[in-house]
TILUMVEX-978868 format. One line per 10 residues: their letters; for each residue x, y, z of N, C-alpha, C, O. Coordinates in nm, 3 decimals, padded with zeros to 5 digits. Atoms other than C-alpha are relative to their C-alpha. Layout:
residues N
a) X:Y:Z:X:Y:Z:X:Y:Z:X:Y:Z | ...
END
This chain:
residues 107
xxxxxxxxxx) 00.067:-00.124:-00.025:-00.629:01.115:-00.884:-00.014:00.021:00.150:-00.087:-00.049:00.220 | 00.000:00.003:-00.138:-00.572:01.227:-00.552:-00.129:00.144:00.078:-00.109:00.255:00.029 | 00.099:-00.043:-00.082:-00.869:01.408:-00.328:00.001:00.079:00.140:00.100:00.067:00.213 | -00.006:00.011:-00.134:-00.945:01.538:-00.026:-00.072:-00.104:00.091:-00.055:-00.121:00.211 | 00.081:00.119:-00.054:-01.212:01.227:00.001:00.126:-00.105:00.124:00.120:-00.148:00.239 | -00.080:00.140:-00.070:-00.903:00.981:00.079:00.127:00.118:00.078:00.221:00.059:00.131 | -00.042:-00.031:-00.101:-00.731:01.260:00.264:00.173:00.033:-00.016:00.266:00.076:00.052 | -00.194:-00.069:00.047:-00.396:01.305:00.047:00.001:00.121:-00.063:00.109:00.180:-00.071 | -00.052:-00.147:00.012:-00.458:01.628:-00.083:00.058:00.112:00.023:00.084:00.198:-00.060 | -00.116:-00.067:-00.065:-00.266:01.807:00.098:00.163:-00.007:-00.046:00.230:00.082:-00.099
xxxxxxxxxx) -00.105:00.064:00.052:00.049:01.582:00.046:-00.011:-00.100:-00.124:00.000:-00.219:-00.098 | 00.015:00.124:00.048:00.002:01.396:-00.253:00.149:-00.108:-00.062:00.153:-00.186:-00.157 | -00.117:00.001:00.022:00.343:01.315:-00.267:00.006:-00.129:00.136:00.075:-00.224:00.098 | -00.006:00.113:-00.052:00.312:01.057:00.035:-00.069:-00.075:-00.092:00.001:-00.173:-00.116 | 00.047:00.151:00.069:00.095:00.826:-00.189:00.085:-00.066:-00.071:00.108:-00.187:-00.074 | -00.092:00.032:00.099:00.339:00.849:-00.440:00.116:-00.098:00.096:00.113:-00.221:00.095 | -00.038:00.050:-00.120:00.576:00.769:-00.156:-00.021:-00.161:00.009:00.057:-00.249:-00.030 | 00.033:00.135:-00.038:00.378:00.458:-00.039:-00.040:-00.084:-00.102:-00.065:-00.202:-00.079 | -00.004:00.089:00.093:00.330:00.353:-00.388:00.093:-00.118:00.002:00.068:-00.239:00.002 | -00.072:00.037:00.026:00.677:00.302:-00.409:00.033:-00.129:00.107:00.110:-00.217:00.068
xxxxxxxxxx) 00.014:00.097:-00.085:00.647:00.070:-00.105:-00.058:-00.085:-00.008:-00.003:-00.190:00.027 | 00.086:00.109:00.037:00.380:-00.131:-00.192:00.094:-00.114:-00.097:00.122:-00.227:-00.058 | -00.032:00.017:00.044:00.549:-00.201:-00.474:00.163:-00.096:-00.013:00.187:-00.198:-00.076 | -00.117:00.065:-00.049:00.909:-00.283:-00.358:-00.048:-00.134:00.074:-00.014:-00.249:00.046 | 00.032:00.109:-00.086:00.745:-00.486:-00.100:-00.049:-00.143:-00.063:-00.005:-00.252:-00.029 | 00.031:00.105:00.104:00.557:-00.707:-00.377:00.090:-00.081:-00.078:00.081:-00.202:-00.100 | -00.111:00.079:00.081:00.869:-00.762:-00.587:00.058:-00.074:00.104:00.068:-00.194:00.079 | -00.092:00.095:-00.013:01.087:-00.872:-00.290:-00.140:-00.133:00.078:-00.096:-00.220:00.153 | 00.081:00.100:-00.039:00.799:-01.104:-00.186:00.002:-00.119:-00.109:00.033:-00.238:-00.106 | 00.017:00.112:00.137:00.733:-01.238:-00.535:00.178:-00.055:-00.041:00.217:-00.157:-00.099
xxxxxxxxxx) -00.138:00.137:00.044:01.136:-01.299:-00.554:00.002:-00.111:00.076:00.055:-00.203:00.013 | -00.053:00.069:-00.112:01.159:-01.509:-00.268:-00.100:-00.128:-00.055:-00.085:-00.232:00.010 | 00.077:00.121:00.026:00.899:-01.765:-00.442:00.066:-00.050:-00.145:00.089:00.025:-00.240 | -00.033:00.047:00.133:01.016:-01.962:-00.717:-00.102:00.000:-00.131:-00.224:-00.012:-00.122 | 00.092:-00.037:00.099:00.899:-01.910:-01.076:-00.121:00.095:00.013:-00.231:00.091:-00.042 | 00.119:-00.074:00.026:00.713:-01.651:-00.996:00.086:00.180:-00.004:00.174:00.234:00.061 | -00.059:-00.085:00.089:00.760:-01.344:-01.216:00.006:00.156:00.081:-00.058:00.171:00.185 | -00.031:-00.154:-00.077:00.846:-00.966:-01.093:-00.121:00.041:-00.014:-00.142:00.024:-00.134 | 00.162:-00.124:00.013:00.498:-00.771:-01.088:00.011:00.150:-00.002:00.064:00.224:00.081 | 00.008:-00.113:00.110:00.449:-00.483:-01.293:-00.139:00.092:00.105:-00.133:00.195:00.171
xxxxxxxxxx) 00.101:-00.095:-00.118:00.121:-00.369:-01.092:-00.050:-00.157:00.108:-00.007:-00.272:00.107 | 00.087:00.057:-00.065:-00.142:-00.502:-00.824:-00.046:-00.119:-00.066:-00.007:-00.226:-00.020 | 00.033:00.105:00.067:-00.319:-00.725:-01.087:00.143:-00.150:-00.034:00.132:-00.258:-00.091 | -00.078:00.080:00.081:-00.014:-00.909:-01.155:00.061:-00.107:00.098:00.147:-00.191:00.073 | -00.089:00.121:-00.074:00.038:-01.100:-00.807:-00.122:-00.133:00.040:-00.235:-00.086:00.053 | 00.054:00.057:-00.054:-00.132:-01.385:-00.700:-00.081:-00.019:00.116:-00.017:-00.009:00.221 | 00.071:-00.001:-00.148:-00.400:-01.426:-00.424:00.108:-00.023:00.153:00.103:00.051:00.252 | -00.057:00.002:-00.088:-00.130:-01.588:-00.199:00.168:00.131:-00.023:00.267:00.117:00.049 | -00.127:-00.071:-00.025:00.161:-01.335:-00.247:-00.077:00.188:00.011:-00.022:00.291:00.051 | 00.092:-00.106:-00.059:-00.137:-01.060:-00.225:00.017:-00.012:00.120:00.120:00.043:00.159
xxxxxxxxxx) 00.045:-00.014:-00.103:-00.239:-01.121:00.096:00.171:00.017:00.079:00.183:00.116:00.150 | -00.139:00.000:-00.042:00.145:-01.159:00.210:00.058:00.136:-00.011:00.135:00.169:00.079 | -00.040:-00.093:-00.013:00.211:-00.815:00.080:-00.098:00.126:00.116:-00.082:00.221:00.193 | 00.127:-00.060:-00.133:-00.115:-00.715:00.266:00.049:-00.026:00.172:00.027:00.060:00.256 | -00.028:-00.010:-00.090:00.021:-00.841:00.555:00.145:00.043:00.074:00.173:00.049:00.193 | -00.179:-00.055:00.005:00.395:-00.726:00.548:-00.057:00.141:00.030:-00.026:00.181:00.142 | 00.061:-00.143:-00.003:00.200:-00.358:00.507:-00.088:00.029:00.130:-00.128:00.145:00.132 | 00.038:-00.002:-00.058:00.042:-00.389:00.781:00.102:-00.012:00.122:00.127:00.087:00.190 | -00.147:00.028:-00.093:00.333:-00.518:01.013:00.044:00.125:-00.010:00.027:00.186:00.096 | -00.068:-00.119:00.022:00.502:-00.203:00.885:-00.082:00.173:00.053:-00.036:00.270:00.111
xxxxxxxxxx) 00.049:-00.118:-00.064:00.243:00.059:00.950:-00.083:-00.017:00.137:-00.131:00.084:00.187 | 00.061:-00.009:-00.087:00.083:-00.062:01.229:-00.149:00.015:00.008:-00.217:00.070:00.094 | 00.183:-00.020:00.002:-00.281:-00.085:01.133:00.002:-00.077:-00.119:-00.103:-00.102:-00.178 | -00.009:00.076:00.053:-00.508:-00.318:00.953:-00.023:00.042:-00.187:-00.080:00.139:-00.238 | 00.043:-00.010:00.166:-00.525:-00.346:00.554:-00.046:-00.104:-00.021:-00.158:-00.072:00.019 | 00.065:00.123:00.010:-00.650:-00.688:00.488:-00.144:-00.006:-00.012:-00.219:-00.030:-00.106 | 00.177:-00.026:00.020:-00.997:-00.627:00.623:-00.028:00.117:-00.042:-00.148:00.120:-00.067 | 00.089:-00.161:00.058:-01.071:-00.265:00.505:00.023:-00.013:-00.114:-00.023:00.082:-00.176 | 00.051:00.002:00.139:-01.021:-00.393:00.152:-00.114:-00.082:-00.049:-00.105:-00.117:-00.167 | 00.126:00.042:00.075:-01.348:-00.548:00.080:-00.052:00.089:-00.027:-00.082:00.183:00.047
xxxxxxxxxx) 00.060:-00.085:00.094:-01.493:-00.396:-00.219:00.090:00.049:-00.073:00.053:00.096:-00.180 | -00.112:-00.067:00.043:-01.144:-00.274:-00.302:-00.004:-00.069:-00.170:00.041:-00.182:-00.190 | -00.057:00.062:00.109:-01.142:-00.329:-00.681:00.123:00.057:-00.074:00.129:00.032:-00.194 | -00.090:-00.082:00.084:-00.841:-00.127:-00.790:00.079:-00.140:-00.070:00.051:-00.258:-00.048 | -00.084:00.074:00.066:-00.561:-00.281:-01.024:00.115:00.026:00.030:00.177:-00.079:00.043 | -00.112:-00.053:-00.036:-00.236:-00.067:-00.931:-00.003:00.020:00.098:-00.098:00.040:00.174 | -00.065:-00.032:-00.144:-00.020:-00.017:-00.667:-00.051:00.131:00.051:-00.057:00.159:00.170 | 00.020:-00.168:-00.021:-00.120:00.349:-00.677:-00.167:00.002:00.061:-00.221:00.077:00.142 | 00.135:-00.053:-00.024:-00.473:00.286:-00.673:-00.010:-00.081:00.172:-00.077:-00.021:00.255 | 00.012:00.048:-00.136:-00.445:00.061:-00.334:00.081:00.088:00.117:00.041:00.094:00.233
xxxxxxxxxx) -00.077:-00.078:-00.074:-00.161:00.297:-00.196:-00.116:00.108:00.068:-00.145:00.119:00.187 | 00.094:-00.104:-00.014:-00.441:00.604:-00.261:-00.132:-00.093:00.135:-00.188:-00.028:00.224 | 00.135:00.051:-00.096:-00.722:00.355:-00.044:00.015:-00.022:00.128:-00.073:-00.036:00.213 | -00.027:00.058:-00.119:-00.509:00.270:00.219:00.037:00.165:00.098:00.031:00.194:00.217 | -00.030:-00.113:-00.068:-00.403:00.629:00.253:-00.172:00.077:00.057:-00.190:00.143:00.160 | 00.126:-00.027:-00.066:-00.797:00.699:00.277:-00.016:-00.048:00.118:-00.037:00.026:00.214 | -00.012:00.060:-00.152:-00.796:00.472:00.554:00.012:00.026:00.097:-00.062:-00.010:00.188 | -00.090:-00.077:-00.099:-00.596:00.646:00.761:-00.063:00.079:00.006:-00.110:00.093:00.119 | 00.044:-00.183:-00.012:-00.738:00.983:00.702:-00.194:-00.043:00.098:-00.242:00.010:00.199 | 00.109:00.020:-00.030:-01.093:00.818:00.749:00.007:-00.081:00.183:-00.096:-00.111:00.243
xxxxxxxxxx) -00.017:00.076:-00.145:-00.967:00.645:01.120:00.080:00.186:00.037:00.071:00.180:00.160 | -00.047:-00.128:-00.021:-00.811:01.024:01.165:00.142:-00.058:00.054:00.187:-00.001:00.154 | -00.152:00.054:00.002:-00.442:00.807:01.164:00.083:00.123:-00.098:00.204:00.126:-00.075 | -00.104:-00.039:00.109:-00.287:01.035:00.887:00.101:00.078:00.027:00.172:00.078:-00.074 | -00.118:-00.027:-00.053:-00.014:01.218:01.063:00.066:-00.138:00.047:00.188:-00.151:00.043 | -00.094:00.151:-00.028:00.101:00.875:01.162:00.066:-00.081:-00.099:00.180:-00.125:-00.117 | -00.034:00.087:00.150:00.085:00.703:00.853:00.087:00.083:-00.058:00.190:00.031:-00.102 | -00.102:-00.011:00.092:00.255:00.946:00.687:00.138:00.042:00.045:00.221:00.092:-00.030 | -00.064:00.027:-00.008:00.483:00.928:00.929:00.107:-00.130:00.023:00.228:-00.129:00.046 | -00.046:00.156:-00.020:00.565:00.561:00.961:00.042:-00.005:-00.171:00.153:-00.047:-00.201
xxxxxxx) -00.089:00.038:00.110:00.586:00.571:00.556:00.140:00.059:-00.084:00.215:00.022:-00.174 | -00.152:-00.033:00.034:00.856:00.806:00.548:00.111:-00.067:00.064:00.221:-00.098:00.017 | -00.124:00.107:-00.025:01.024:00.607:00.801:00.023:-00.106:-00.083:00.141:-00.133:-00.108 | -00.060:00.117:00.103:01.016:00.316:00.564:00.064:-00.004:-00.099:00.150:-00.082:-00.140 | -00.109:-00.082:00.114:01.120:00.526:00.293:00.171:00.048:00.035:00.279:00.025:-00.020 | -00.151:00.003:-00.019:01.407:00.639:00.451:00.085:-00.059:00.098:00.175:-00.010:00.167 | -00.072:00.143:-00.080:01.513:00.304:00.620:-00.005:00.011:00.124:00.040:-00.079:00.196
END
C-alpha cells in the first residue's frame, strides 16, 4: 500500500522497481552460500545473509539501511523496499534514490 507517508505516491512504480532489487540482490547472495535455498520473500533469509543484503543496498544507494531498520517488522521485499523508500523521502533524499535505483535497474 503505497502513501504519501513513505513518500512513493507520486511514483509508486519505483518501489515496485526497488522491490525487484532487493530481491535479485537476496537470491544472488543466498546462491553464493551453499545449501542455502533461493528466497521467496524477506522472511525467508537468514540473519547473516539479511544483513549482507542490507549491506550490498546500501553500497548501492549510498545511504544507510541497517540502522534505520529498528522496529522494522515487515516480512516482504515490498514491505522493506516501501520503508526504505520512506527513508529517503523522510531525509528529503528521494530524487536521488530514485535515481540511483533506476540506475541499478538499468545496469
Amino acid at each position: 500500500m503505497l502513501d504519501n507517508e513513505t513518500g512513493t505516491g507520486d511514483n509508486p512504480s519505483i518501489v515496485e522497481e526497488f522491490t525487484e532489487v532487493i530481491r535479485r540482490t537476496a537470491v544472488t547472495i543466498c546462491a553464493e552460500q551453499p545449501d542455502v535455498p533461493e528466497p521467496k520473500e524477506l522472511g525467508d533469509l537468514d540473519s547473516f545473509s539479511m544483513v549482507q543484503v542490507l549491506l550490498d543496498l546500501e553500497n548501492e544507494l549510498g545511504m544507510k539501511v541497517l540502522e534505520e531498520l529498528e522496529g522494522f517488522d515487515g516480512g516482504t521485499f515490498h514491505e522493506v523496499a516501501e520503508h526504505i523508500a520512506g527513508i529517503a523521502e523522510r531525509d528529503g533524499t528521494s530524487a536521488e534514490f530514485t535515481a540511483t535505483v533506476r540506475r541499478i535497474v538499468n545496469g
